[in-house]
N, C-alpha and C positions, 0 to 999 in steps of 0.2 A: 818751690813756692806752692804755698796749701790752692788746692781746687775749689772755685768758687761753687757756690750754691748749684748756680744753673751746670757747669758743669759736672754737678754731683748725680744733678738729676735724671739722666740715664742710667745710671748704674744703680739709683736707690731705686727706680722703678722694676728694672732688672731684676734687683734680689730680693724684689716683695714680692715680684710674679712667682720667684721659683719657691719662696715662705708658702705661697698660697696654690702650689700646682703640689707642692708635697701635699699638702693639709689633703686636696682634694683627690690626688695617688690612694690615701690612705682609708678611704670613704669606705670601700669594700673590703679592707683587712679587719683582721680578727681582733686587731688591738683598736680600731674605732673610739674616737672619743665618744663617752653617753652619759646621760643625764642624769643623776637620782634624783627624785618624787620624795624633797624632805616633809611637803603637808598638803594638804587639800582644803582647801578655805573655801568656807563656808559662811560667808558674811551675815553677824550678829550681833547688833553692837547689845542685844539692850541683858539686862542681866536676871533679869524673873520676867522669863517666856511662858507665866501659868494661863494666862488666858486660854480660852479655848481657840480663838481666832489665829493668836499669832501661834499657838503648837499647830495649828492645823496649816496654816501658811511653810510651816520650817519642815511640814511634815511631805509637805509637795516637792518643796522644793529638792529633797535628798531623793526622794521618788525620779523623777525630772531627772537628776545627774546617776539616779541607782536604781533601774530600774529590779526589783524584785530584792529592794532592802530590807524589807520586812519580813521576811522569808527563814526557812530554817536553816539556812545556809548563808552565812558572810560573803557579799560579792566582792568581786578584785574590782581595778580600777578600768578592766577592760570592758565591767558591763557597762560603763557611763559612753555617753555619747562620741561621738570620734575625734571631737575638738574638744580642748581646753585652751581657755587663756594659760599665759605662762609670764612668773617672774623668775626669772633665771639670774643668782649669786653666782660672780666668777669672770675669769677674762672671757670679753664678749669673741676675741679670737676661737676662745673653744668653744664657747658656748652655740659660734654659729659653725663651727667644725661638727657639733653635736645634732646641731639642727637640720646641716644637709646631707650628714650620715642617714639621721632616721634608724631606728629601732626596733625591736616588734612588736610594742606598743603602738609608735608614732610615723607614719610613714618619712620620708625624702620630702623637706620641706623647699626645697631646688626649683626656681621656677615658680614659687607657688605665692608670694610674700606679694601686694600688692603696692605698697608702700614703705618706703623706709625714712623715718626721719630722725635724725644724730645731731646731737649738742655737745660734742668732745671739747675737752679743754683747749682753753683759747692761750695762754698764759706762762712761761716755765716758772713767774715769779709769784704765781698765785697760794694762795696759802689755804690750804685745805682741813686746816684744823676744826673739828667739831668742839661747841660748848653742849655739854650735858649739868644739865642744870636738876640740883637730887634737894630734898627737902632742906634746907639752911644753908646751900652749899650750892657751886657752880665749878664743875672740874672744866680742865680744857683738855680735849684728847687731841692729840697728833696723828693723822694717819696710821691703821695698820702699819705694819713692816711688809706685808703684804702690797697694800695700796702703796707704800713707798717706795717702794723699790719699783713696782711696774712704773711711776710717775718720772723717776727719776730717771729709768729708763728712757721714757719718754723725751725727756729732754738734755740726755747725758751730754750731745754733741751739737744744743741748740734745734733751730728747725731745720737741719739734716736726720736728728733721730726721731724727729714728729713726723719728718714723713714717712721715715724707716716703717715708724710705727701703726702709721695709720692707711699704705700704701698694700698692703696684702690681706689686709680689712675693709676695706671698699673694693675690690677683685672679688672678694665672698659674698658681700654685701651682691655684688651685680648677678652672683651665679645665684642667691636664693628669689633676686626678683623677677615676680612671671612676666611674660613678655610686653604685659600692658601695663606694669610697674612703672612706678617713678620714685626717685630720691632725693630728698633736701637734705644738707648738711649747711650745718647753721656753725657760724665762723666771725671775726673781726679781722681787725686790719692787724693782728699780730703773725698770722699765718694764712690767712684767707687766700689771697691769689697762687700763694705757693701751691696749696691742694688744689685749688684753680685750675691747674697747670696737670696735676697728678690725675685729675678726673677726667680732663681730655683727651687721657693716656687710655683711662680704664674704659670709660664708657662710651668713647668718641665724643672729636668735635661736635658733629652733626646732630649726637643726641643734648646737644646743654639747650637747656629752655627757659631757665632766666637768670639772672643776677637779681634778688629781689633783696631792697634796703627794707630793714624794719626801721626806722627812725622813730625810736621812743622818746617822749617829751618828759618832759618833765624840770626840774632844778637842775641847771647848767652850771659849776664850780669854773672858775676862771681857772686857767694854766697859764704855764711861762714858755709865750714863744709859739703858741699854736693855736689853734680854734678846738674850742672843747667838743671830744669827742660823744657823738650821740648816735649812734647808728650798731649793726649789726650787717652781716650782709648771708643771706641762705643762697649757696648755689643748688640750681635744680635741676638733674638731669633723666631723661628718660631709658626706656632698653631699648626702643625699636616706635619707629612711626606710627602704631597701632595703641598708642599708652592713653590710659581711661584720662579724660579731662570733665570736668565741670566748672563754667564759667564762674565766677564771686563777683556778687552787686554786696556796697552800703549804702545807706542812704544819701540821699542829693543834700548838696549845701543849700545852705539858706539862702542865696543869690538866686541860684536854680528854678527853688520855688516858689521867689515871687515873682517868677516870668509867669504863673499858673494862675487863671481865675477862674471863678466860676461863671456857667454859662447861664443858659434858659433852665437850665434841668438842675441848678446847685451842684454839677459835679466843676472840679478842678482840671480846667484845660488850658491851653494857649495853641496859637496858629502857627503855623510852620508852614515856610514856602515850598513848594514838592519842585525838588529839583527838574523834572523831568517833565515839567511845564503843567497848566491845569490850574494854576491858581490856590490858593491855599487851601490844608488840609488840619482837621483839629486831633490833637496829641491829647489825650487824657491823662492825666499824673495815674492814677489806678492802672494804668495798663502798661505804664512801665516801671519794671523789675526793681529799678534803682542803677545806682551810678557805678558801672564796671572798673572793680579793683585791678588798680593797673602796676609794677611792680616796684613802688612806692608805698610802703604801709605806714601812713602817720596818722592812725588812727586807730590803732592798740598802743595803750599804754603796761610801764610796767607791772609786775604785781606791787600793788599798794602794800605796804606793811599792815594795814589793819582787814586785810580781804579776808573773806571765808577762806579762798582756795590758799592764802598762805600756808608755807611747813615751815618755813626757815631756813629752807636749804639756800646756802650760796647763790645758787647759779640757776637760783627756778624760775623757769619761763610763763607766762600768763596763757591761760586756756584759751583766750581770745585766738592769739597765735597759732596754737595747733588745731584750733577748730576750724578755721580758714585753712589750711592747710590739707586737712582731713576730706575736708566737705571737696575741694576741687581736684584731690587726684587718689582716691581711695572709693571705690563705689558700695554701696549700703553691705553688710556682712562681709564686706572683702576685711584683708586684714593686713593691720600695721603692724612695723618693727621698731624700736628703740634700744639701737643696742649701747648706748649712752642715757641709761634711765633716769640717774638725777634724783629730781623730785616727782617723776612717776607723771608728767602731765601729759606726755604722749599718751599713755595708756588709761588716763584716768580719762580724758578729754573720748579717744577711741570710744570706751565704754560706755560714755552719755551717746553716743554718733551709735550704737549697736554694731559697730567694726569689733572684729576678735582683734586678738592683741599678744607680741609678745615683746619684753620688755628685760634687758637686763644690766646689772651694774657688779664692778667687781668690789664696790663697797659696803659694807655691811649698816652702815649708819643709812643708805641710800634706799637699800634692800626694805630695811625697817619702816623710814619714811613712806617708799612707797605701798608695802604691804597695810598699811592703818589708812593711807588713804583710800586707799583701796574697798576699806571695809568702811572705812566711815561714809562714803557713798553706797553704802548697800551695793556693791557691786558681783554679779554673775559669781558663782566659784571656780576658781582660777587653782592652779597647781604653784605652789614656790619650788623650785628646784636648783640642783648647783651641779654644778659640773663635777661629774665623775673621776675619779682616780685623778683628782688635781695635781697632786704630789707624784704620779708615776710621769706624767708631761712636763712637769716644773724639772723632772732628773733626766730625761732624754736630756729636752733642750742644756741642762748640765752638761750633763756624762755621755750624753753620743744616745741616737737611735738605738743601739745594740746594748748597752746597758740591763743587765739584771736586776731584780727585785733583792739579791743578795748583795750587789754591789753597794745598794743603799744601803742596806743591816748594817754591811760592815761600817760604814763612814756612821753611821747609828752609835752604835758600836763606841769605835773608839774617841767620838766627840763626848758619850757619856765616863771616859774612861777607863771602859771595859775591854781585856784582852780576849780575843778569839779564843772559841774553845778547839782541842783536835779537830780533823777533817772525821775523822772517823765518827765524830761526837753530834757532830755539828755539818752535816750533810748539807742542807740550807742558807747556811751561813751565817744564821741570824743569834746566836747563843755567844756569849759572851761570860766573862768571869773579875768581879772585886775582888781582891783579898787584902786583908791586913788590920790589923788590931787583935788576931785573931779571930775573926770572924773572915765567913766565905759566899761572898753571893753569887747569885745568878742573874745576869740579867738577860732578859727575851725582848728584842728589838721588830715588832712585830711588823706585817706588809702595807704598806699605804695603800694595796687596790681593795683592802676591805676592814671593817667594822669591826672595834675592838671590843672583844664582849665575853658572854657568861664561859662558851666556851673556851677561847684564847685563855682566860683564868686560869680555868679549872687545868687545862694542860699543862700551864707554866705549873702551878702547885705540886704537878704529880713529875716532873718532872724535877722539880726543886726536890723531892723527896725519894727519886731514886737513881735520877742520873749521876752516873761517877761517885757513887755511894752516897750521894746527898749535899744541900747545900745550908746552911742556915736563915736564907733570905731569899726571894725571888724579887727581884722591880720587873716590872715589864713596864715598854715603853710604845707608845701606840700613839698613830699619826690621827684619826679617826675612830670616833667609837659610838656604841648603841647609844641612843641617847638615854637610855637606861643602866647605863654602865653606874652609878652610884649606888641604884639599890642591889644590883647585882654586887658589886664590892661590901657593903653592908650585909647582905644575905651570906657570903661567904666569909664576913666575922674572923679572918684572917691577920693575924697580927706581923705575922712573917709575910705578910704580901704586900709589896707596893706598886701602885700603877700610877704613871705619869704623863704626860704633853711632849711628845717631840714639837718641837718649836713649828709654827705653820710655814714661816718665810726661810726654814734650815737651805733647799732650795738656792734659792736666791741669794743666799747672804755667801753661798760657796761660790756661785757665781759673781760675785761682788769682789769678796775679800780674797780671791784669786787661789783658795783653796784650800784642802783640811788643815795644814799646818799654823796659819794664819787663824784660822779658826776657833783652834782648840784653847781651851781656856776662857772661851767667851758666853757660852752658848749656854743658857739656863734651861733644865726641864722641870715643866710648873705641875705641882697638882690640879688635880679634876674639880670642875664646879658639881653639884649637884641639889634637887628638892625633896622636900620632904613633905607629904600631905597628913591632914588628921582623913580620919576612917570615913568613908562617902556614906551618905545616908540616902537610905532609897526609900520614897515613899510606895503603898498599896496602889494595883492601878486603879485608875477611874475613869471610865469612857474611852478605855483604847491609853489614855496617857501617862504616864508615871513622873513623879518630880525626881531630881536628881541636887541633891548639895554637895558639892565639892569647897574644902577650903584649903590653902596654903599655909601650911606649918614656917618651914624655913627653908632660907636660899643660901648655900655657901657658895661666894663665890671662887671663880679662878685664883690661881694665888697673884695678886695685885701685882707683882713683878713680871706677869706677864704681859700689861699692860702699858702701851704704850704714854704713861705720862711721867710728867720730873716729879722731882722727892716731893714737893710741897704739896702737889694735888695728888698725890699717893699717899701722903700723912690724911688730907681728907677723906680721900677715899673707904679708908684701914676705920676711921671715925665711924662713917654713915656703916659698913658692914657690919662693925660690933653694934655700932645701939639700934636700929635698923633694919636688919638684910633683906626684907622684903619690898622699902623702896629701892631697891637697885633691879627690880623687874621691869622691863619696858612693855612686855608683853607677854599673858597667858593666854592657852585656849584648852579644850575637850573636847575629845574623843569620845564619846560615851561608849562606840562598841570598836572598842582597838581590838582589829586583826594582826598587831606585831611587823606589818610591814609596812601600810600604808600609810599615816596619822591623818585623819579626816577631821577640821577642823568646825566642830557646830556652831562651838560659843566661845567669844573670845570679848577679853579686855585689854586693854593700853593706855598706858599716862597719856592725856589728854582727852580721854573718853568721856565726857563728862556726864552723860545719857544715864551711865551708871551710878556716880558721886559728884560731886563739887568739887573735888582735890582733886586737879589739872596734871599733878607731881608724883600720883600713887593710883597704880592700880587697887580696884575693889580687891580684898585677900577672900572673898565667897563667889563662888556660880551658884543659883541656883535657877533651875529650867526645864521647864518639861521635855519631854521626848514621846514615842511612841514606846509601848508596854514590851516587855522582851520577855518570856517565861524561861523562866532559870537564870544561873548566874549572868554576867556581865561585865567583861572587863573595860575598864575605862581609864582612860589615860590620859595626862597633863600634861601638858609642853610649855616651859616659859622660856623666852628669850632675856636677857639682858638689857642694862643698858649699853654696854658692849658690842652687845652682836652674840654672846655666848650662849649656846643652846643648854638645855636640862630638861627630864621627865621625869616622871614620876606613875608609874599604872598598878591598879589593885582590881581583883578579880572582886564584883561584890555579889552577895547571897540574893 
């Protein structure tokens, strides 16, 4: 007879301690998860920065995060201050694996987190499909394969794998908060007392400090058989007795204050009997605070569909919410986490409260979302990042700890195909061989812990041209790449070279489909997206500033089979790319002085910026903006994102 829930729950606690005593073993090895620094936002919505006020505002403000930018010298990102905000792309697992590593940029964030608050899915049956909505047209995407899989994970064995799941994730969660921290985790009645029950494991009885109901109002739908559900419930736990508090008043009901009148003086009082004998004592409405929030909230409502702060996201929670939240257990510059970011109101909320902020989601449409609101509040510059060497942790958890970076090639390898070349050939184990029709390729199955680029090219080419007397063709196949990888393939005007997308979720789907054989046959590799810009025009300086035009030629995208939708919104899609391709950008920005490693973003646009144009569906295809004068050339560089999530650049040195 199968083991009930509760008796699962010892042993799923068990093996999320030992999920999260590995992660933390691993803290001081040399394979340590870490971060990459994909851009540096610099929030600017507007798109002609010529004024002299606002260049000289934009001009502080890179001063402020860079000290001695103006300089004859390029600074790293070590000269800027010692904190950055952070949106962090990827499992929040690694992500906070990355976080209490620390780096030698970023210290050991262990201990240091003052709040954490988490809005995890409630749901196995919830449907997490985004509408992307493109000029005459409205596709529907499905989850990543990425997102899919982690979710499904999630719920493979019901809520025994949700605790699985989220049980070695609040263990990290409690190792980054500092002693005076506290944690909300916001829940319904689909799994709510279960992690209930998990939290009393992690953090102790003694530290739970409330059950607090949100009860939001609103249109009540009749059900069959029960009373319709309105409510939410946030459990809130502390680290330790010493955990920062700040009381929460709203205002008194209207009952309250007609007990108040005015006295001799026109102020608003009433009499109150003093317990303690003496005869009455007068209470002035002005001298008290308001009515102490007690943990019952029916008096934040949801996000209204017509609000400012609306995105459209599913499951977005109202700033009301985490402003209350903020204000009473996070004290002024201390700093919040969200490692279920959503629609970005934990950090966007933090940011209005002057709390630092780190924030991350493993969805890409979430990442986006958050990232534009971000900017649309003129918000501090913040770093976007994603978790490093994604693909070398997605094949441990495969292939075992001990697993090589060859092991992968090879499964690389032969899911394209390609047979092994000699050992003698193929030391590495990443070289592979097509042959047939008379023709003879090469293919190079490159490493997922780095960046597929000019070099990796150039080698496969020269290799194609004298290993084993030569080949007719090279493909290389690459998990990650520059994001300049198009003009580099352009610049190298190779017709004998092809470079392709190992699939992002290969990973997981081997862990799915229970192995390569199962596999084979299945597994598409897509070509590369890439931009194209016309030539930047740089105006003469004047007064210290110079203007800069930058415009957007054209966007190829990814090959549409790489995405997740059915044939009929893939027949759309294929439409909007030919007549089109520049509405399928979600988001561009510039760099005016790309150093090649950093992207520092100045000026940026996004479908629904409206600051810039009236068309809510199409970014502006011009920047133009001042900057401070630079003597000599200049290289500057373009980054768009998709409506996807798919990255591309584009940088020209200019005169």
């Amino acid at each position: 007879m199968a083991k009930s829930l509760l008796e699962q729950l010892p042993e799923i606690v068990a093996k999320g301690r030992q999920v999260a005593e590995k992660i933390l073993e691993n803290l001081e090895s040399r394979h340590r998860v870490g971060l990459q620094t994909r851009e540096w936002v610099l929030p600017a919505r507007d798109s002609a920065a010529t004024d002299w006020i606002t260049a000289n505002e934009r001009r502080e403000r890179l001063i402020s995060i860079q000290p001695g930018l103006f300089g004859e010298v390029q600074p790293s990102l070590e000269d800027a201050p010692s904190w950055h905000n952070r949106l962090i792309y990827g499992d929040n697992l690694l992500a906070m694996a990355a976080l209490l590593a620390g780096d030698e940029k970023t210290p050991s964030l262990r201990g240091k987190i003052d709040l954490i608050y988490i809005d995890p899915p409630f749901d196995s049956k919830a449907d997490y499909r985004t509408k992307v909505t493109l000029p005459g047209v409205e596709l529907e995407q499905k989850p990543t394969v990425i997102e899919q899989f982690a979710y499904s994970d999630t719920w493979a064995d019901g809520t025994a794998s949700y605790l699985a799941m989220i049980t070695p994730r609040l263990i990290l969660m409690r190792e980054l908060l500092a002693d005076t921290g506290s944690i909300y985790v916001h829940l319904d009645w689909h799994v709510g007392h279960y992690v209930k029950i998990v939290m009393d494991e992690v953090f102790g009885k003694d530290c739970f400090r409330n059950e607090v109901v949100w009860s939001y109002f609103g249109f009540k739908r009749s059900t069959a058989k029960k009373f319709p559900q309105k409510h939410d419930v946030l459990f809130s736990y502390n680290k330790s007795p010493e955990y920062y508090w700040q009381t929460q008043y709203k205002p008194h009901n209207s009952e309250y204050l007609k007990r108040f009148k005015p006295d001799e003086t026109g102020r608003l009082c009433r009499s109150d009997v003093n317990p303690t004998g003496g005869g009455s004592r007068k209470i002035y409405l002005d001298e008290v605070e308001g009515d102490i929030v007690d943990s019952v909230w029916d008096d934040i409502p949801p996000v209204n569909p017509v609000a400012k702060e609306r995105t459209d996201y599913t499951t977005q929670k109202p700033e009301k919410l985490l402003d209350r939240i903020i204000r009473a257990s996070c004290p002024e510059n201390g700093l919040v986490a969200d490692f279920n970011g959503g629609s970005g109101t934990a950090a966007a909320v933090a940011e209005k409260l002057g709390r630092r902020w780190i924030t991350t989601d493993l969805g890409k449409p979430a990442c986006m979302i958050m990232r534009k609101r971000l900017i649309d509040q003129n918000a501090k510059p913040f770093l976007y990042q994603a978790i490093g060497d994604y693909q070398v942790e997605a094949a441990k958890a495969t292939l075992g700890r001990d697993f090589r970076v060859g092991d992968l090639s090879q499964i690389v390898l032969s899911l394209y195909g390609a047979l092994p070349l000699p050992a003698e050939e193929n030391p590495t184990r990443n070289l592979g061989q097509v042959s047939g029709g008379g023709s003879k390729t090469l293919v190079l199955a490159d490493s997922p812990n780095k960046l597929t680029g000019a070099a990796t090219l150039k080698k496969a080419i020269a290799q194609r041209d004298n290993l084993m007397g030569g080949w007719d063709r090279v493909v290389v196949l690459g998990w990650n790449f520059e994001p300049s990888i198009g003009e580099t393939i352009a610049a190298l005007n190779d017709s004998r070279l092809e470079v392709l997308v190992i699939p992002p979720d290969l990973m997981d789907r081997l862990k799915k489909k229970g192995g390569l054989e199962k596999l084979r046959g299945t597994v598409r590799f897509s070509s590369l997206q890439y931009l194209t810009i016309f030539p930047v025009d740089r105006s003469n300086p004047v007064n210290g500033q110079e203007t800069l035009a930058i415009r957007l030629k054209n966007y190829v995208l990814l090959s549409p089979e790489a995405i997740n939708l059915d044939e009929a919104n893939r027949s759309k899609l294929q439409a909007i790319a030919n007549a089109e391709p520049l509405a399928l950008i979600e988001y561009w920005a510039v760099d005016p002085d790309y150093d090649g490693q950093v992207f520092r973003s100045v000026w940026q646009d996004y479908r629904g910026n409206t600051d810039n144009d009236g068309d809510p569906l199409r970014v502006v295809t011009e920047a133009r903006f001042s900057t401070p004068a630079l003597t000599g050339p200049r290289r500057v560089c373009v980054r768009v994102v998709d409506v996807f999530g798919f990255e591309a650049e584009a940088s020209v040195v200019v005169a």
